[in-house]
GUNU-923039 format. One record per atom (N, C-alpha, C, O, CB): x, y, z; residue in three letters. Coordinates in steps of 0.05 Angstrom, whole numbers, padded with zeros to 5 digits, always signed. Glycine has a CB too. Example, Ala and Ser with C-alpha at 12.3 -4.5 7.8 and 13.67 -1.06 7.14 Angstrom:
2
+00264-00114+00156ala +00246-00090+00156ala +00264-00066+00156ala +00285-00066+00169ala +00226-00089+00181ala +00257-00045+00142ser +00273-00021+00143ser +00258+00001+00157ser +00268+00023+00161ser +00282-00012+00114ser 
//
This chain:
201
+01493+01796-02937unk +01481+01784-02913unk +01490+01755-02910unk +01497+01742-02929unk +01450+01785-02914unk +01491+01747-02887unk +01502+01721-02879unk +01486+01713-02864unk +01470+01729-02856unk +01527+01720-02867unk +01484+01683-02855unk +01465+01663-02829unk +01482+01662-02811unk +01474+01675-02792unk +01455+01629-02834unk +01509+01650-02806unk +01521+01648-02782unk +01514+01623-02793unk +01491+01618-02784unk +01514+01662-02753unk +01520+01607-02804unk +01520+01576-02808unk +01550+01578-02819unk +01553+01592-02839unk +01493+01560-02832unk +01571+01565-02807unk +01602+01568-02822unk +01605+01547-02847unk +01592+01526-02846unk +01629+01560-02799unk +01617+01550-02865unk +01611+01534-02883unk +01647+01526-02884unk +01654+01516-02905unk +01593+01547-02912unk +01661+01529-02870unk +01689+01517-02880unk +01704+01540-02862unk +01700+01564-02861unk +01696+01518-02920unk +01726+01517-02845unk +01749+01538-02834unk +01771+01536-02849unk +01778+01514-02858unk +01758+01532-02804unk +01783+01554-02855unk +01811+01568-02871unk +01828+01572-02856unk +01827+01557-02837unk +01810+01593-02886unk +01846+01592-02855unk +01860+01595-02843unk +01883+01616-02852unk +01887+01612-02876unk +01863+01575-02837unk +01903+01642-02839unk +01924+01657-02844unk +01937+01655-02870unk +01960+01650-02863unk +01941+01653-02825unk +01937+01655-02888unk +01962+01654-02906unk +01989+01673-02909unk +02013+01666-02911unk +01953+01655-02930unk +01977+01700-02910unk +01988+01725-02905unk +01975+01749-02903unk +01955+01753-02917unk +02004+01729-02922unk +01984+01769-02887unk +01980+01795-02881unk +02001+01814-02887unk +02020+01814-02873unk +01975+01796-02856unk +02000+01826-02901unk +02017+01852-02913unk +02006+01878-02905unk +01982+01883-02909unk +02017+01852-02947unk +02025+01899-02891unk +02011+01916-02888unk +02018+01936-02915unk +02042+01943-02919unk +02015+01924-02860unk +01995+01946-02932unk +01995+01968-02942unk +01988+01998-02935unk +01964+02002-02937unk +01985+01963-02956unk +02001+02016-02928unk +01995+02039-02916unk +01982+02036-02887unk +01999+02031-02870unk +01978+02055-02933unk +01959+02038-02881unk +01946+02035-02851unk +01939+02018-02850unk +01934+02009-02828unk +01927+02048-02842unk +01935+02001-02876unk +01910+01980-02886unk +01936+01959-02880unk +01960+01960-02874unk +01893+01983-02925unk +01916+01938-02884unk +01927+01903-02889unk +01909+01889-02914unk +01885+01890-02920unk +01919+01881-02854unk +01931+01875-02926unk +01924+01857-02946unk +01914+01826-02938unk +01925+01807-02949unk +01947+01855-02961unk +01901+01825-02927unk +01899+01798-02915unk +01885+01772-02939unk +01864+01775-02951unk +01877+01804-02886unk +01902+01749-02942unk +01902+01719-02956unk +01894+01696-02934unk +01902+01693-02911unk +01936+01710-02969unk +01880+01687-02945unk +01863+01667-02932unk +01865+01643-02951unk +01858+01644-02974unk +01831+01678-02928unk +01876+01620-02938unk +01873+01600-02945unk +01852+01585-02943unk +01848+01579-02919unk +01886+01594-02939unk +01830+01569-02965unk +01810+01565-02964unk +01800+01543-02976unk +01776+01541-02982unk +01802+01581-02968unk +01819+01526-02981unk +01811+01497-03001unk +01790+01492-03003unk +01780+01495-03025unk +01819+01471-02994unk +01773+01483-02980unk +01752+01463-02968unk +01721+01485-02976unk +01698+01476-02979unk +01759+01454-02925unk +01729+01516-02979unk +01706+01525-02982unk +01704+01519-03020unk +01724+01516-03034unk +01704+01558-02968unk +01677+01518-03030unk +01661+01522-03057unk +01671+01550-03064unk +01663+01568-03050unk +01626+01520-03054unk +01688+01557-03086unk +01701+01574-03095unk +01686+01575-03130unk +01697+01589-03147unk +01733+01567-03088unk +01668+01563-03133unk +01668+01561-03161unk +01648+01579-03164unk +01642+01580-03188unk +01665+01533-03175unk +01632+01593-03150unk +01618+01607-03159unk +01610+01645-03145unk +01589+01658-03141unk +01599+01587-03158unk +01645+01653-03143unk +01659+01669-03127unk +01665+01690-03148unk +01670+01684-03172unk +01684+01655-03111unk +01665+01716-03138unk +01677+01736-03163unk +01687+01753-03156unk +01681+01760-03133unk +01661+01748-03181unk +01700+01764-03165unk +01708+01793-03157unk +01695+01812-03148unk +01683+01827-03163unk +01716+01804-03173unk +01695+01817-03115unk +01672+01844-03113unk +01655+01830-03086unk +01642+01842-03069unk +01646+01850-03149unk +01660+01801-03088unk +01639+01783-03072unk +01643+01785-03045unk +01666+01790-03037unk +01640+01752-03079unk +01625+01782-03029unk +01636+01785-02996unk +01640+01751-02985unk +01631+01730-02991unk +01606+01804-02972unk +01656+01759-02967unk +01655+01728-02946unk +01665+01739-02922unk +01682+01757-02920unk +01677+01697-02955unk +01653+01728-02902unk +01650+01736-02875unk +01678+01716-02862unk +01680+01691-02866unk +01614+01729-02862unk +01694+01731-02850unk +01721+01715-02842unk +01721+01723-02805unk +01722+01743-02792unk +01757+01730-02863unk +01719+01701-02801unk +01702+01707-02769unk +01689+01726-02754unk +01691+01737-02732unk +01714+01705-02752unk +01665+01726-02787unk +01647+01747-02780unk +01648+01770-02788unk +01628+01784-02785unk +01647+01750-02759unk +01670+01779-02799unk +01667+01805-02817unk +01673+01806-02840unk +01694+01798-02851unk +01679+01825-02810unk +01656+01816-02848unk +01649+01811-02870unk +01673+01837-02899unk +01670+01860-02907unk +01612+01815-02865unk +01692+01815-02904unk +01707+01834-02924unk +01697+01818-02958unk +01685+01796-02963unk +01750+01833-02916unk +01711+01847-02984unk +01704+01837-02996unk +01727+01823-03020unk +01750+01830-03020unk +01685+01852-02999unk +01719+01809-03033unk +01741+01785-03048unk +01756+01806-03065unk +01741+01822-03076unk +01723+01757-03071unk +01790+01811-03072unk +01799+01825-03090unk +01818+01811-03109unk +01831+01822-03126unk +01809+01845-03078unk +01816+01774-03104unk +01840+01760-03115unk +01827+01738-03107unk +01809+01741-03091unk +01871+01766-03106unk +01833+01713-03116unk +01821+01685-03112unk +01826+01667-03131unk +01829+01671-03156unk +01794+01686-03110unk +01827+01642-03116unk +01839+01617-03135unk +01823+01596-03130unk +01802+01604-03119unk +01870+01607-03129unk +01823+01578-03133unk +01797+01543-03118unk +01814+01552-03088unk +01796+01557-03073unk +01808+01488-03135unk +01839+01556-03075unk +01842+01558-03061unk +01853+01574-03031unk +01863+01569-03009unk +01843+01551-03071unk +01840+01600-03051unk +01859+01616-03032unk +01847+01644-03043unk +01850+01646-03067unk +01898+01611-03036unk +01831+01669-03026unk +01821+01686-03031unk +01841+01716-03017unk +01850+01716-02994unk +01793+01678-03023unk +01845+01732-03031unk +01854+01765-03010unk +01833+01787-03010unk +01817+01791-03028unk +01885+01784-03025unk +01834+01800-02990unk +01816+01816-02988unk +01827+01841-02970unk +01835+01837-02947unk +01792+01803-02980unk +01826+01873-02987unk +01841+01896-02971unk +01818+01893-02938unk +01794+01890-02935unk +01837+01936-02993unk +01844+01895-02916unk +01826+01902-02893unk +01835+01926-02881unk +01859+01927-02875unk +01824+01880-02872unk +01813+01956-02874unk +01815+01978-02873unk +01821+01987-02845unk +01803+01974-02833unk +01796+01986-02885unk +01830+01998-02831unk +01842+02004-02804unk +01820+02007-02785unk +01820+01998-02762unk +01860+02029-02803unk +01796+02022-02800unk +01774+02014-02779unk +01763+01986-02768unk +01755+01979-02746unk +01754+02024-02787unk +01764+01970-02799unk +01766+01946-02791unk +01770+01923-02779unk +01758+01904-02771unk +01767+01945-02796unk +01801+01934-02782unk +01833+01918-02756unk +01819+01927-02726unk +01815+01910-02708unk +01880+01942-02760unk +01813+01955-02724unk +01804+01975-02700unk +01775+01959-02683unk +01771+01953-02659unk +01794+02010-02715unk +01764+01956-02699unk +01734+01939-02693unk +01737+01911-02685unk +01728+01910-02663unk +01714+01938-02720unk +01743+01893-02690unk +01750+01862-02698unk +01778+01857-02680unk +01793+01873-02669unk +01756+01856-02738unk +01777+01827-02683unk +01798+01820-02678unk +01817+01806-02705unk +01824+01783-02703unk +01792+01803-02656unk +01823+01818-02724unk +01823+01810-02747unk +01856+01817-02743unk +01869+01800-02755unk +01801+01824-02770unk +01872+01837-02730unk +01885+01850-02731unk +01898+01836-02713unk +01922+01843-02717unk +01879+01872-02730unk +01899+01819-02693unk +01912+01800-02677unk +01918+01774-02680unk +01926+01758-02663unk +01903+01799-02659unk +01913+01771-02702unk +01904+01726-02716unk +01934+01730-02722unk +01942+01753-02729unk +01874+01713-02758unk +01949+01711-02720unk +01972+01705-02734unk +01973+01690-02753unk +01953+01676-02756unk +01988+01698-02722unk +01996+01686-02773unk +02000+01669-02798unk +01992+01632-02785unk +02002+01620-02765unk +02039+01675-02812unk +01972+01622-02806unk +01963+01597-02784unk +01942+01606-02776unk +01928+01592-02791unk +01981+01589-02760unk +01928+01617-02765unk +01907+01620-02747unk +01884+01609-02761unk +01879+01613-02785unk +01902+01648-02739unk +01871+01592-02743unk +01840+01584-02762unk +01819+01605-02757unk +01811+01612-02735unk +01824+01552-02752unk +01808+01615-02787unk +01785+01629-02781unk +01754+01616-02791unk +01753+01599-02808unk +01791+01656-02794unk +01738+01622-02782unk +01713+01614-02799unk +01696+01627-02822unk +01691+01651-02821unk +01696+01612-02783unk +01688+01613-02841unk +01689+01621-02871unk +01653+01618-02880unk +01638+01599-02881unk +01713+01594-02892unk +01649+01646-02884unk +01624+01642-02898unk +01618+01655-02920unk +01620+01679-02923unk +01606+01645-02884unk +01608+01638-02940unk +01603+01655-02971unk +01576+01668-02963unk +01565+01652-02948unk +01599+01632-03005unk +01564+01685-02965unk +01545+01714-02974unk +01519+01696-02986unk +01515+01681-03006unk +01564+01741-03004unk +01508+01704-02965unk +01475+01679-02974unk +01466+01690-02999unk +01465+01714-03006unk +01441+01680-02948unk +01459+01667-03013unk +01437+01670-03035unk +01407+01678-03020unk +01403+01678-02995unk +01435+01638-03053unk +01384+01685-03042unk +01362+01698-03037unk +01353+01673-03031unk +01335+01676-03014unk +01348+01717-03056unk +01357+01635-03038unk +01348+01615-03047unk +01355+01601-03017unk +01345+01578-03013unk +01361+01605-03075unk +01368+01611-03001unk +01391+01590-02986unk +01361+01585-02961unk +01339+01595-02963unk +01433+01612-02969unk +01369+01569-02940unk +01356+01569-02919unk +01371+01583-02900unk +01395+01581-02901unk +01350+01546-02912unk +01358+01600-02880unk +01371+01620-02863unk +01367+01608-02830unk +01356+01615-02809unk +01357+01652-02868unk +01389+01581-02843unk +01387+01564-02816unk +01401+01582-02792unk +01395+01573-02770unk +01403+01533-02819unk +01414+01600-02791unk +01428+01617-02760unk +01407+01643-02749unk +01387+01639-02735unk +01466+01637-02768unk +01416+01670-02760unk +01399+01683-02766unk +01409+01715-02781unk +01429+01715-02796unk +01383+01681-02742unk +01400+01731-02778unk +01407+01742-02799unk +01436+01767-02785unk +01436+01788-02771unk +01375+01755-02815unk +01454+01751-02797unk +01481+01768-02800unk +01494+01779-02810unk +01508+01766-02825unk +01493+01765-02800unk +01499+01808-02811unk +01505+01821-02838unk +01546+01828-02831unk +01556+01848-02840unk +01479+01858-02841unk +01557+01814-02821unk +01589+01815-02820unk +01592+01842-02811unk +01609+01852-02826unk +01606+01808-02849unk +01585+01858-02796unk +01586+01878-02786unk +01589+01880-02758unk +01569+01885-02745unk +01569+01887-02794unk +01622+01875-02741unk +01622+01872-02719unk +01625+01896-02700unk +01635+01918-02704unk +01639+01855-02717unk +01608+01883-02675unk +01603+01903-02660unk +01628+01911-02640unk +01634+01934-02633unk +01580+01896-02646unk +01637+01895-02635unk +01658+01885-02608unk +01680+01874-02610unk +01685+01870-02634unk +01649+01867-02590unk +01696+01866-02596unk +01709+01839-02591unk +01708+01834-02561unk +01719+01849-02544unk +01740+01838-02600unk +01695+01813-02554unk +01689+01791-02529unk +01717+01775-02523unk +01738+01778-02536unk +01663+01766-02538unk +01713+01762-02506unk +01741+01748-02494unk +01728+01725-02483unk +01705+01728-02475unk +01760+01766-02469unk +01738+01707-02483unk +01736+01671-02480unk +01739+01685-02447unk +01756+01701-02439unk +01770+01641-02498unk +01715+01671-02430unk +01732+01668-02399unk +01730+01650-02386unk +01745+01649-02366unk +01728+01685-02380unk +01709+01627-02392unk +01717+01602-02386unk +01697+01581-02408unk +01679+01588-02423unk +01712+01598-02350unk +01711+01546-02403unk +01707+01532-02419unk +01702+01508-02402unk +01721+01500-02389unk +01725+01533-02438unk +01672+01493-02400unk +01664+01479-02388unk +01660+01456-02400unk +01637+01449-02402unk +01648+01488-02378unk +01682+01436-02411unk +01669+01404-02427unk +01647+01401-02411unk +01642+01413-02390unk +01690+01372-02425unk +01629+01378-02427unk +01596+01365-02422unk +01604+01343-02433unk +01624+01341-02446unk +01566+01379-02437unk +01589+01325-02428unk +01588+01293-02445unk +01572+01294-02469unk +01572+01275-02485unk +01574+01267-02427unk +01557+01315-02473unk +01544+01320-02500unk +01544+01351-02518unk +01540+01357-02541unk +01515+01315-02492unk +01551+01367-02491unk +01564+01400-02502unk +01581+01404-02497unk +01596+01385-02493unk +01556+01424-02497unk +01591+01429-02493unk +01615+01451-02483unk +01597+01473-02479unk +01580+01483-02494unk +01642+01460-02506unk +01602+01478-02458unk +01596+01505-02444unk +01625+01526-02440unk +01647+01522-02429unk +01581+01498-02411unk +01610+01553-02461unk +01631+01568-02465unk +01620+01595-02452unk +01598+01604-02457unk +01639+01568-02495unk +01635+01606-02439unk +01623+01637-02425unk +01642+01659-02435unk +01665+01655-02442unk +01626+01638-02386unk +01632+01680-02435unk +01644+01695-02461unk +01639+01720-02450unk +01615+01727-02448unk +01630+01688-02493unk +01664+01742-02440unk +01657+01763-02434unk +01656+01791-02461unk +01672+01798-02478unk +01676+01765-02411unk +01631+01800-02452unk +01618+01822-02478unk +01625+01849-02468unk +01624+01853-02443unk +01580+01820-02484unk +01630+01864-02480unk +01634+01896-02488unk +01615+01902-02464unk +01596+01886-02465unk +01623+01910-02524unk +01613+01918-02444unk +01592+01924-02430unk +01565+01942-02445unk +01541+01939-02438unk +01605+01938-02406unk +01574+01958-02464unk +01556+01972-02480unk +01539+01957-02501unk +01524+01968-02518unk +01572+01991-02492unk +01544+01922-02497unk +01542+01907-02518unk +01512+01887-02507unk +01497+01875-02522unk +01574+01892-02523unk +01509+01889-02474unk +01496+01872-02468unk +01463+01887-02476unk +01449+01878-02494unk +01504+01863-02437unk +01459+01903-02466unk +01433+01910-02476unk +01426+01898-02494unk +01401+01898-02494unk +01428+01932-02481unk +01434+01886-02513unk +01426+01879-02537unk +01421+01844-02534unk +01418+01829-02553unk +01449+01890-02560unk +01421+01838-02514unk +01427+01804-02511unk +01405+01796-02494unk +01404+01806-02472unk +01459+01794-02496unk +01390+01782-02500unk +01365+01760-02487unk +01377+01735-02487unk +01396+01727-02501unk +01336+01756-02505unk +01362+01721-02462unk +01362+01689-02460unk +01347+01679-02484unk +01327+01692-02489unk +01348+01675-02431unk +01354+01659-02499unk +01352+01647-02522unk +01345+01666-02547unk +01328+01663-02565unk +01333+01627-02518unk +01364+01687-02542unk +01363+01707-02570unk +01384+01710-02586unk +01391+01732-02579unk +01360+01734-02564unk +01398+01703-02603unk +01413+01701-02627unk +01440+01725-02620unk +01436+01749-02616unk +01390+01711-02657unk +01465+01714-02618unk +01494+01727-02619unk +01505+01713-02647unk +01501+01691-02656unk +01517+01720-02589unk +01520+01736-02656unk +01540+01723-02676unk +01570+01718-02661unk +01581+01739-02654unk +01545+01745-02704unk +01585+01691-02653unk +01615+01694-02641unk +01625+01678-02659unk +01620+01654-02664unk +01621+01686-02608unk +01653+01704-02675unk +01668+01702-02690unk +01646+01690-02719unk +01649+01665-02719unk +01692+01685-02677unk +01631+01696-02737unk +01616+01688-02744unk +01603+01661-02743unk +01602+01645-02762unk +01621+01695-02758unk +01595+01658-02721unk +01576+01632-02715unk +01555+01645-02704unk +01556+01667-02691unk +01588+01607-02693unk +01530+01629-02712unk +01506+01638-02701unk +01503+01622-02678unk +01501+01598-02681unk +01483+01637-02720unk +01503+01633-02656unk +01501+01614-02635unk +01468+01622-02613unk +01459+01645-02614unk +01534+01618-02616unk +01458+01609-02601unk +01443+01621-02575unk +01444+01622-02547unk +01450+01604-02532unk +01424+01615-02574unk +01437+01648-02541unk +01448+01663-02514unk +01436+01645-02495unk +01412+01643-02498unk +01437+01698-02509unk +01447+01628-02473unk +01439+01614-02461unk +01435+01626-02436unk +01413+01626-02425unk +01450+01596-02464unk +01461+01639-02423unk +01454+01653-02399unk +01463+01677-02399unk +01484+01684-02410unk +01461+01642-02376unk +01448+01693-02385unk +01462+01729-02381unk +01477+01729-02351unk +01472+01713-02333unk +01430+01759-02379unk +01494+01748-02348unk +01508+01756-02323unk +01513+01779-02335unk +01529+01780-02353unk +01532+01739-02310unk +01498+01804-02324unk +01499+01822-02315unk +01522+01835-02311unk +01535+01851-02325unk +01490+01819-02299unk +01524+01824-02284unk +01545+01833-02261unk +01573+01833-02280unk +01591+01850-02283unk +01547+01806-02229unk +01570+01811-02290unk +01601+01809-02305unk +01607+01805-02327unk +01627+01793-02334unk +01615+01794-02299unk +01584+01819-02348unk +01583+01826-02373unk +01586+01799-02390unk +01595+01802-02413unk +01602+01847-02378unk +01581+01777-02380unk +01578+01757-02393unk +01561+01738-02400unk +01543+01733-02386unk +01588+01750-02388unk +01566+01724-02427unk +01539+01704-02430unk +01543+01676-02433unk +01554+01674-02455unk +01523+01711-02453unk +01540+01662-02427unk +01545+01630-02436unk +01525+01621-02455unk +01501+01626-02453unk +01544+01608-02411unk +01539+01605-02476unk +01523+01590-02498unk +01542+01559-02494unk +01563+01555-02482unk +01526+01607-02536unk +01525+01540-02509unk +01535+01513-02512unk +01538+01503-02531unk +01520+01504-02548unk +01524+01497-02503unk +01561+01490-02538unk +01561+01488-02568unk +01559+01454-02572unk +01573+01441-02556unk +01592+01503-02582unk +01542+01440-02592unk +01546+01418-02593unk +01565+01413-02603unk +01578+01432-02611unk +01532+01408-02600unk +01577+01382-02609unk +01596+01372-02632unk +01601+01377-02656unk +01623+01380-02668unk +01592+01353-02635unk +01575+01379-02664unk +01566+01387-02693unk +01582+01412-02696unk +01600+01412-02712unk +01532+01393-02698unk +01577+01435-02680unk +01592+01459-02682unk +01628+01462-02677unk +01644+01478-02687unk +01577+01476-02663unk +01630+01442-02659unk +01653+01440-02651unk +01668+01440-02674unk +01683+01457-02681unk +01657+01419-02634unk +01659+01410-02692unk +01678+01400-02704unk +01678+01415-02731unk +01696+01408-02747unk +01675+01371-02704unk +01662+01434-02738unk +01652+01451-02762unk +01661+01487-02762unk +01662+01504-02779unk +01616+01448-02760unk +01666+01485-02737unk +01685+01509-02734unk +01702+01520-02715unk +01698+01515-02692unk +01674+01525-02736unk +01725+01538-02722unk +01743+01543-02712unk +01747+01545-02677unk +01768+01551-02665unk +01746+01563-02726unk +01723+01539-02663unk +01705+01551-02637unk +01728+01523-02620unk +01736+01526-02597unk +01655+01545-02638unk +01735+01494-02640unk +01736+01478-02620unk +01767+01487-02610unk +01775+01474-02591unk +01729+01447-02628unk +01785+01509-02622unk +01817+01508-02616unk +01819+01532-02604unk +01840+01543-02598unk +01839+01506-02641unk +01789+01543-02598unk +01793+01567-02579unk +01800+01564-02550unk +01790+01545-02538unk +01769+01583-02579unk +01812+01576-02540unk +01826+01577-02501unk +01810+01598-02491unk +01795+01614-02502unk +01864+01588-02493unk +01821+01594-02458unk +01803+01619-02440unk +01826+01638-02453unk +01848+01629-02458unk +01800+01616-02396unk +01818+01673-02458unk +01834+01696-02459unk +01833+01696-02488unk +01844+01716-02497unk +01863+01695-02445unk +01820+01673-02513unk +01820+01687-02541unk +01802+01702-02540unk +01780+01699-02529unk +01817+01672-02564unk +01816+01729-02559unk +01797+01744-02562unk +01761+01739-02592unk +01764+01723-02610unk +01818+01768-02566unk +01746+01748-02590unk +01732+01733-02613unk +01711+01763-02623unk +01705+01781-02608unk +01712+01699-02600unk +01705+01761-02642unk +01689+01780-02659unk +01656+01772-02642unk +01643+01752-02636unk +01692+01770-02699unk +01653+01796-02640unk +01623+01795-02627unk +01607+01801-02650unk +01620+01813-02667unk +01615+01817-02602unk +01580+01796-02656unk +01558+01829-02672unk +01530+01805-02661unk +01526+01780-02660unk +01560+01840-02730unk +01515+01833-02653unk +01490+01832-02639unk +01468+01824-02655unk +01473+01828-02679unk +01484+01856-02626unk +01444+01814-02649unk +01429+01818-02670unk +01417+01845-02677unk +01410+01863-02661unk +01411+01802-02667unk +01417+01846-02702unk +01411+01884-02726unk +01386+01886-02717unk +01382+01910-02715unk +01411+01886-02773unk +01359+01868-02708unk +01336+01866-02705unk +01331+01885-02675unk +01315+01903-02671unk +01330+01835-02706unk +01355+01871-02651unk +01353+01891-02629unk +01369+01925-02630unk +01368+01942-02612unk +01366+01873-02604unk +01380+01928-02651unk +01389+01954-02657unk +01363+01977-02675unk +01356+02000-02672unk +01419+01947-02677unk +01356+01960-02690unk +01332+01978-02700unk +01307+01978-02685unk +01289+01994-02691unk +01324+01970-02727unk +01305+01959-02664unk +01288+01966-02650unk +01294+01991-02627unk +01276+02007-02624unk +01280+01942-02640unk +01319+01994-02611unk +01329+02008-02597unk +01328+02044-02622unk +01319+02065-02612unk +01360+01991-02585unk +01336+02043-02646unk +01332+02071-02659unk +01313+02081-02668unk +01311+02105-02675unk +01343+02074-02676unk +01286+02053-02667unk +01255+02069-02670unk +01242+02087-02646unk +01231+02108-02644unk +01232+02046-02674unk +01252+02057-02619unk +01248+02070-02606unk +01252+02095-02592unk +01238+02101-02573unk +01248+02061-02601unk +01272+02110-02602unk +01292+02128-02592unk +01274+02150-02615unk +01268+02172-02606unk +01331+02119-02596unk +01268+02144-02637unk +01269+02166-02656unk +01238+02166-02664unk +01228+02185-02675unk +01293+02161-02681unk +01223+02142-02657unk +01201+02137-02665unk +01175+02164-02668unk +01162+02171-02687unk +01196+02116-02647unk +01176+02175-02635unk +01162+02199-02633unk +01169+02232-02646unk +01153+02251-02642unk +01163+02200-02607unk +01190+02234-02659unk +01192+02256-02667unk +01185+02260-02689unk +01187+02283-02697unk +01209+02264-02664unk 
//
C-alpha cells in the first residue's frame, strides 16, 4: 500500500525487453534505499512493481505486458522522470490517501493553467473511469495523491491544482498538454460500487 505522497523523482535508466515482458532500471539516488530488499514494492508513477536488483542507487524491476497494457509505463523513454514511492510502513502518516499502485487507466494532460500561487491542471479520464470521481475526493495522477477539484462530465475531465510544494517534489512540474499519465481511482469508491451491486444476494 502506498499514500500518494512522492518521496523522490528518478528517472529511465534502461528498459530491456525480455520475452513480452520488460526489464525496467530506475535510477534513484535521492530516494532512502537503505532499508529496501528484495521482494519490496515501490510505486513508479503509481504502479506499483516489485524490487528484483538494487544498489543506494538504482533499483530493476520485471514489468509484465499487462502491466505495459494498463499504464503508461510502456511509453516513458530512457531519461524520463518518474515519481518514486517506497511501500508505507504500518508507522508512517497516511498524509495522501490510500493507494495501492494498482492503475486503472491512463488520462491525458489537456490543458495547463499557471496561477501566482497554483497550476491548474485538467486532465482527461477514461470515460468508464469518471463514476468513480467526486469534487474534493481523492485521484491518484501518476502516483500523486492529488484532489478532484472540478468534474466535466461532458468531457470526461477533471481539474486539480497543484501547489509549488508539489510542483517542485514531483515529476507533475515537466509534464505538457498530450502527456499521457497513470490514473487509479480511489479502492474506497470501487468497493463501495461491488457491495452495492452484490450486497443483496
Amino acid at each position: 500500500m502506498f499514500t500518494g505522497i512522492i518521496q523522490s523523482v528518478g528517472s529511465i535508466k534502461s528498459a530491456t525487453e525480455v520475452g513480452e515482458d520488460v526489464k525496467l532500471s530506475i535510477n534513484c539516488s535521492s530516494l532512502d534505499m537503505k532499508d529496501v530488499n528484495i521482494g519490496d514494492s515501490i510505486a513508479v508513477n503509481g504502479v506499483c512493481l516489485t524490487v528484483v536488483e538494487f544498489s543506494s542507487h538504482y533499483f530493476t524491476a520485471d514489468v509484465m505486458i499487462q502491466t505495459l497494457k494498463l499504464s503508461s509505463l510502456g511509453s516513458l523513454d530512457l531519461g524520463s522522470l518518474v515519481n518514486l514511492e517506497l511501500a508505507a510502513k504500518v508507522s508512517d502518516r497516511l498524509g495522501g490517501h490510500i493507494v495501492q499502485g494498482h492503475v486503472d487507466g491512463v488520462g491525458q494532460i489537456a490543458a495547463i493553467i499557471p496561477g501566482d500561487k497554483w497550476q491548474q491542471v485538467d486532465v482527461t479520464i477514461p470515460a468508464h473511469l469518471m463514476k468513480y470521481l467526486q469534487p474534493q475526493g481523492s485521484i491518484c495522477v501518476d502516483g500523486v495523491s492529488l484532489t478532484v477539484g472540478q468534474l466535466d462530465d461532458a468531457k470526461n475531465q477533471i481539474s486539480v491544482w497543484l501547489i509549488p510544494e508539489t510542483l517542485k517534489k514531483t515529476n507533475l512540474h515537466a509534464r505538457s498538454v498530450g502527456d499521457s499519465v497513470n490514473i487509479e481511482v480511489d479502492v474506497l469508491a470501487k468497493y463501495v460500487e461491488r457491495l452495492m451491486k452484490r450486497g443483496n444476494e
